[in-house]
C-alpha positions in Angstrom: 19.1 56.7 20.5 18.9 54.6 17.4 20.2 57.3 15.6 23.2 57.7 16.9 24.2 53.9 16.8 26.3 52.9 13.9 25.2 51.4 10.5 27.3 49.9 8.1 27.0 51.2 4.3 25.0 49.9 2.7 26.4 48.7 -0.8 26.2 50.8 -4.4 23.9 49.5 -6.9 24.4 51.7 -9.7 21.2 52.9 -11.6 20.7 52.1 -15.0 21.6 53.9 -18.2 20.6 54.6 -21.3 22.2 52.3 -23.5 20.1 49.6 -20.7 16.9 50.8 -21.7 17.9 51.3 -25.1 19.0 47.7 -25.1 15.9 46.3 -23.1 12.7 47.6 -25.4 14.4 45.6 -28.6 14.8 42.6 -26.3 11.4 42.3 -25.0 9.6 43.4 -28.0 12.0 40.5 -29.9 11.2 38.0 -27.0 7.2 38.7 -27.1 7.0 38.5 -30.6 8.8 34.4 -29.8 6.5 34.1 -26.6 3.4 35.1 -28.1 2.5 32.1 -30.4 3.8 29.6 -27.6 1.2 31.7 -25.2 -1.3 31.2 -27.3 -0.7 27.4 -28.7 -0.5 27.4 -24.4 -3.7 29.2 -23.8 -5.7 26.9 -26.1 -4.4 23.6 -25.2 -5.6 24.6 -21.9 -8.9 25.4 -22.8 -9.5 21.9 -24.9 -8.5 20.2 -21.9 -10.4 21.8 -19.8 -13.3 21.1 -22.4 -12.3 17.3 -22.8 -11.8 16.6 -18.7 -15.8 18.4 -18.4 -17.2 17.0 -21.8 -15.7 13.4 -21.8 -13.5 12.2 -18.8 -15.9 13.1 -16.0 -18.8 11.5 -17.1 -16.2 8.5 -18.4 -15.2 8.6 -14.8 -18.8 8.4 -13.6 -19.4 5.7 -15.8 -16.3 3.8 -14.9 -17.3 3.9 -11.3 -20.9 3.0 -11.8 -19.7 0.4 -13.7 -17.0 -1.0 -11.1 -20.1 -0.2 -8.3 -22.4 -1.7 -10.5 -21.1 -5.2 -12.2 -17.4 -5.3 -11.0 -17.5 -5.1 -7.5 -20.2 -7.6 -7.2 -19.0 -9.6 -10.4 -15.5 -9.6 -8.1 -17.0 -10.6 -4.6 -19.4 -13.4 -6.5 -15.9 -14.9 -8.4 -14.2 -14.6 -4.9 -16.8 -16.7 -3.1 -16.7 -18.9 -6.1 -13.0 -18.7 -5.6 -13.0 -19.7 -2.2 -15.8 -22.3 -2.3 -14.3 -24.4 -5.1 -10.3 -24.0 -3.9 -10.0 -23.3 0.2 -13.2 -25.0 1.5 -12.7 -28.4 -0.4 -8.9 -28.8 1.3 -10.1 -27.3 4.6 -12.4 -29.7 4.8 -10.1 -32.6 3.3 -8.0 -31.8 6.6 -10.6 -31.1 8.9 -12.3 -34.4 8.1 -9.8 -36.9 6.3 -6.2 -36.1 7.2 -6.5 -34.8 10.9 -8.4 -37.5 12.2 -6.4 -40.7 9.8 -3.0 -38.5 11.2 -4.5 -38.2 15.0 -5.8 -41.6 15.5 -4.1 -43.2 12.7 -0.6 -42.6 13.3 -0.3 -40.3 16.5 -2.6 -42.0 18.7 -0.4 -45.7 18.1 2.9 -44.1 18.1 2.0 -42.9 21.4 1.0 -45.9 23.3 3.8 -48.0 21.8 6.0 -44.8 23.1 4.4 -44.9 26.6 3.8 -49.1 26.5 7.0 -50.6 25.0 9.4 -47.9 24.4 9.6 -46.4 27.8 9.8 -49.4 29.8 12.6 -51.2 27.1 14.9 -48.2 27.4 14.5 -48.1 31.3 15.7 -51.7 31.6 18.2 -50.8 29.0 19.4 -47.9 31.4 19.6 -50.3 34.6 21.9 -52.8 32.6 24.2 -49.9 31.8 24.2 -48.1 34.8 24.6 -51.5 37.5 26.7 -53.9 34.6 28.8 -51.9 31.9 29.5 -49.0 33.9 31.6 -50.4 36.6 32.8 -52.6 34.0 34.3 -50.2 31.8 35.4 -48.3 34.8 38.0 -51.2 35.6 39.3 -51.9 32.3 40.2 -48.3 32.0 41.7 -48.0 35.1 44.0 -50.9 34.5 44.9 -49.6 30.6 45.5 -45.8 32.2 47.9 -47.9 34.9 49.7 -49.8 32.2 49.9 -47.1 29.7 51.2 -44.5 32.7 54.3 -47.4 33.4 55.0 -47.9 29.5 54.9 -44.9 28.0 54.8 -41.6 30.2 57.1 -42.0 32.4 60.1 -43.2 30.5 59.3 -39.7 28.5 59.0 -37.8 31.6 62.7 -39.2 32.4 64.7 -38.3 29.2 63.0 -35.4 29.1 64.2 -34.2 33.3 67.9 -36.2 32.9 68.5 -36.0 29.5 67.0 -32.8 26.8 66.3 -30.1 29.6 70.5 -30.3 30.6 71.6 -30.2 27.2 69.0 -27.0 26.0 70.6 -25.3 29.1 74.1 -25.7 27.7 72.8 -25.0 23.6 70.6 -21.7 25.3 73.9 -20.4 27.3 76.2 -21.1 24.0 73.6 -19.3 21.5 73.3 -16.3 23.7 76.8 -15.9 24.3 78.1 -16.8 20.3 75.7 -15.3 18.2 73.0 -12.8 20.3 75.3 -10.3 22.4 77.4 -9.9 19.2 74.4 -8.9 17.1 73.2 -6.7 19.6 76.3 -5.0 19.9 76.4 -4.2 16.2 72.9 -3.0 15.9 73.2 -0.5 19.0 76.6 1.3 18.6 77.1 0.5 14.4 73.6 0.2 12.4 71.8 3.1 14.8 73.9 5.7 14.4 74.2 5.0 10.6 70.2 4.4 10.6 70.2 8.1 12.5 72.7 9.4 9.7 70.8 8.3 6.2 67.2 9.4 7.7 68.6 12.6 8.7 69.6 13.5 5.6 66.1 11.7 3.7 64.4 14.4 5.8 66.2 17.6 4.6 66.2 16.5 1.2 62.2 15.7 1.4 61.9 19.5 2.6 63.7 21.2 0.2 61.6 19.0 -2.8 58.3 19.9 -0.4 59.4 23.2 -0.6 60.0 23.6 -4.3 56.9 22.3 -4.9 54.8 24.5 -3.4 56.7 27.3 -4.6 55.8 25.2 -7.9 51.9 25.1 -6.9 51.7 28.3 -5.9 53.1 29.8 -9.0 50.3 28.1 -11.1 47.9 28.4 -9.3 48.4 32.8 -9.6 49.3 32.1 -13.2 45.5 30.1 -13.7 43.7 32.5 -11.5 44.8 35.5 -12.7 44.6 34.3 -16.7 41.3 31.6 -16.6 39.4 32.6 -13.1 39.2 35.7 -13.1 37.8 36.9 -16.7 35.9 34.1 -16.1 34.0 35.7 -13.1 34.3 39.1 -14.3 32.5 37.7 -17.5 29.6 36.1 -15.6 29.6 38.7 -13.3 29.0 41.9 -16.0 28.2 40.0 -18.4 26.1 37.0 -18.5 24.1 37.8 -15.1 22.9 41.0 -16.6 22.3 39.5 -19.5 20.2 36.3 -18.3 18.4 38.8 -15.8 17.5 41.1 -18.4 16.1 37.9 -20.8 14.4 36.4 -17.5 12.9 39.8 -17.3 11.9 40.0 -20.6 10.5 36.3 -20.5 8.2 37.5 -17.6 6.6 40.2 -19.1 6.4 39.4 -22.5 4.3 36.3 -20.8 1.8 38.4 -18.8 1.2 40.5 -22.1 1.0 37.3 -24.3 -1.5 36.2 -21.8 -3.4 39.2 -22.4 -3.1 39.0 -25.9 -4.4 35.9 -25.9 -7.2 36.4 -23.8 -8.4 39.2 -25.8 -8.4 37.2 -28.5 -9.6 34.7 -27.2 -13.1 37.3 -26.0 -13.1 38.1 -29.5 -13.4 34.6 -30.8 -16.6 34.3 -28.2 -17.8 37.0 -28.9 -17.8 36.3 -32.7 -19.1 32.3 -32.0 -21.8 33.7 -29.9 -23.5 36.4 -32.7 -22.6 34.1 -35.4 -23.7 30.8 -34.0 -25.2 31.3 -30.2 -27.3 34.2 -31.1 -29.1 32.5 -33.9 -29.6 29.3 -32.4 -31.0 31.0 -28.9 -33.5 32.9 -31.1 -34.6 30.2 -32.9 -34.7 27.9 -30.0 -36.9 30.5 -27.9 -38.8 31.9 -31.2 -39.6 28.8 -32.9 -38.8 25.6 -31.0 -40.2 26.6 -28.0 -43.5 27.7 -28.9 -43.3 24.3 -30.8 -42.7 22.3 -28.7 -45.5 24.0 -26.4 -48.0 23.5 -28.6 -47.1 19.7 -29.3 -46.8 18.8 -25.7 -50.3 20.8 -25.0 -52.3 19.9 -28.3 -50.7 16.4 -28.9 -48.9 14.9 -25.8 -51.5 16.1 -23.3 -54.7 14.3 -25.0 -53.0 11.5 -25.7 -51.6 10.9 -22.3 -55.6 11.2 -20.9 -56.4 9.2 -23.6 -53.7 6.3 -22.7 -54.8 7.2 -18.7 -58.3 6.7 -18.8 -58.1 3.7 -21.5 -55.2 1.9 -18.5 -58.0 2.7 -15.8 -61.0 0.7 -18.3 -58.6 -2.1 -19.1 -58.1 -2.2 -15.3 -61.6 -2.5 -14.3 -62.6 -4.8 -16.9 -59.9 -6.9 -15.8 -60.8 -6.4 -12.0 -64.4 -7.8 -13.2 -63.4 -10.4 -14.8 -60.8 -11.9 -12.2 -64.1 -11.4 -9.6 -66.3 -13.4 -12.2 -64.0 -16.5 -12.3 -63.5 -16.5 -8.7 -67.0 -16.8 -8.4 -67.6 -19.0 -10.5 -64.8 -21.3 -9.1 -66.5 -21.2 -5.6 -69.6 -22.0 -7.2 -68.4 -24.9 -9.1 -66.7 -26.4 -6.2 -70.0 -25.6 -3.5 -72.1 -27.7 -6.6 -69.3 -30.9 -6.7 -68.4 -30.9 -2.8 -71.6 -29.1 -1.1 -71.7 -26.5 1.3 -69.6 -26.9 4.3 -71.4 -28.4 7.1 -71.3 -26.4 10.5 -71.3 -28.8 13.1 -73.2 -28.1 16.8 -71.3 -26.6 19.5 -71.1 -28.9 22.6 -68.9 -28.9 25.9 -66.4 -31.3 26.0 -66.8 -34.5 27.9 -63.8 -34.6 29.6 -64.3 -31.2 32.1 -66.3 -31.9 34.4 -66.1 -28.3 35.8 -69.3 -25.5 35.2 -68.6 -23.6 31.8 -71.7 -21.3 30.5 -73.6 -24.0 28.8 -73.7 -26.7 31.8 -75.5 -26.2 35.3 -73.3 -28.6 37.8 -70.4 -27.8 39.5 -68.0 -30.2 40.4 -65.6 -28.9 43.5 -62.0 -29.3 43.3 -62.1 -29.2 39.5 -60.6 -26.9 37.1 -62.6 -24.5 35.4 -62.9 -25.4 31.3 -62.3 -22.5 28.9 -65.7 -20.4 28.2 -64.8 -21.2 24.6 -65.7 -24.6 22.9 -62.6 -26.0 21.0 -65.3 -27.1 18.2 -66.6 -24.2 17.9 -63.4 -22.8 16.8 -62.9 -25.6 14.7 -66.2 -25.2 12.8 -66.0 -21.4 12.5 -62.4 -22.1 10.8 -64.3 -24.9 8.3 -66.6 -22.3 7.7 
């Protein structure tokens, strides 16, 4: 069962006193009487901005972007075609057009045939004279100075060195080993060791016994500063100061929630006061007078003289409709009295088919039949 399992204690908190509470109502009726103008100061800075970002900087920023949608983004596309029309396409088509084609068939085009023409065969025949004349050539002349040189030089050195300097380092390396090394070596193993041995030995006990004074040393001070410095300071903080700061974090809290509603009571009383000094009177008048005003205006005033302007539109209109129809007719009539009426020519079939079409009676075989429509006709009937 779970109850018979075992739980460890868990730890005392001890409850709070009197002298506590006695101690906390002072505090937080000290530390709302400090919040409560800061609240307040708070509570209407937030409420101007508020105001200011809906009053001002929305419809700035709906102006600023109409205005960037408007004239800057176009202004900037428009400067950056400008941009690139006056600055990139001049040199692109510098390049494309002046310096690729001198470069390509100016200078490339040349350096490559004299490369493939006159350079390529020069340095083959250059190759063959090295390879079939100077090569063999040289080949002997070294040969013969690597001969001579070999006889002069290497192997008189080769001889004192065998006959002469190897015997005599023998002799020097036996003498040396003999004199000066075996007697050294002797020394260091059976007199400098064990007197080595001897000094480090006692080094090593006398670095313990200081090691071991000064911990005792540490050790001692380091009791001495915790028992005089560490711990009244942590059983300071720890009865002390975190009550304390606990108890004014506390009283920060709540004297803030009550300075909030503080403030927003006053706050309702402020609107409430604007609103039946101010909003009251001005809704009255606004629905009592202005209205009924403004009704009467818009029905007595506006209204007739908005028909008035309509049906005075609608004559000008018509007049001018009439009078645009009178000088196009007089126009057509002027120019039918200096060129005359159009003539309308007669409709024939054309000489050239010699197949039946509606008008004619033969029929030609193995002809193509003409179109049932005379091309004159259509020609006239356009005239017309």
């Amino acid at each position: 069962m779970d109850h018979d399992k075992r739980r460890t204690p868990e730890p005392y908190e001890g409850g709070e006193g009197c002298l506590t509470t006695l101690i906390r109502i002072p505090v937080r009726i000290v530390v709302l009487v400090l919040v409560l103008p800061v609240r307040l100061i708070w509570d209407v800075l937030v409420a101007g901005l508020r105001v200011l970002e809906r009053v001002l900087l929305r419809p700035l920023g709906r102006g600023l972007e109409w205005l960037y949608d408007t004239v800057l983004a176009p202004g900037g596309r428009a400067l950056a075609w400008l941009a690139v029309a006056v600055l990139v396409w001049p040199w692109i088509g510098l390049w494309r057009y002046v310096v690729d084609p001198v470069v390509r068939y100016g200078i490339v085009a040349p350096l490559v045939w004299l490369h493939g023409t006159v350079l390529t065969p020069a340095g083959h025949g250059l190759r063959w004279v090295y390879r079939r004349l100077l090569v063999p050539a040289v080949r002997g002349v070294g040969a013969a100075v690597a001969r001579l040189f070999t006889v002069l030089l290497v192997w008189p050195v080769v001889g004192l060195w065998c006959y002469v300097l190897k015997p005599l380092g023998i002799a020097a390396d036996w003498l040396v080993t003999h004199l000066v090394v075996m007697p050294v070596a002797w020394a260091y193993r059976y007199v400098l060791t064990p007197v080595g041995h001897g000094i480090a030995w006692v080094l090593t006990q006398l670095g313990h016994g200081i090691a071991a004074t000064g911990r005792g040393l540490v050790t001692a001070a380091v009791r001495l500063i915790m028992t005089l410095l560490v711990l009244p300071l942590a059983w300071t903080y720890r009865h002390v100061l975190a009550p304390v700061g606990r108890e004014i974090a506390a009283a920060v809290g709540v004297a803030w929630r009550i300075a909030g509603y503080l403030s927003r009571a006053v706050g309702r009383a402020l609107a409430w006061l604007a609103w039946h000094l101010v909003g009251a009177p001005v809704t009255w008048a606004y629905r009592t007078v202005c209205t009924p005003v403004g009704h009467f205006v818009r029905d007595a005033v506006w209204a007739p003289v908005g028909q008035g302007a309509l049906e005075a539109g609608r004559a000008v209109r018509s007049a001018l409709g009439a009078a645009r129809e009178s000088v196009r007719t007089a126009r057509r009539d002027a120019w039918r009295a200096l060129v005359g009426p159009p003539q309308v020519a007669e409709v024939r079939e054309l000489q050239g088919s010699a197949a039946r079409t509606l008008g004619g009676t033969t029929t030609v075989p193995s002809e193509a039949l003409a179109p049932e429509i005379s091309l004159l006709a259509d020609k006239t009937v356009e005239r017309g």
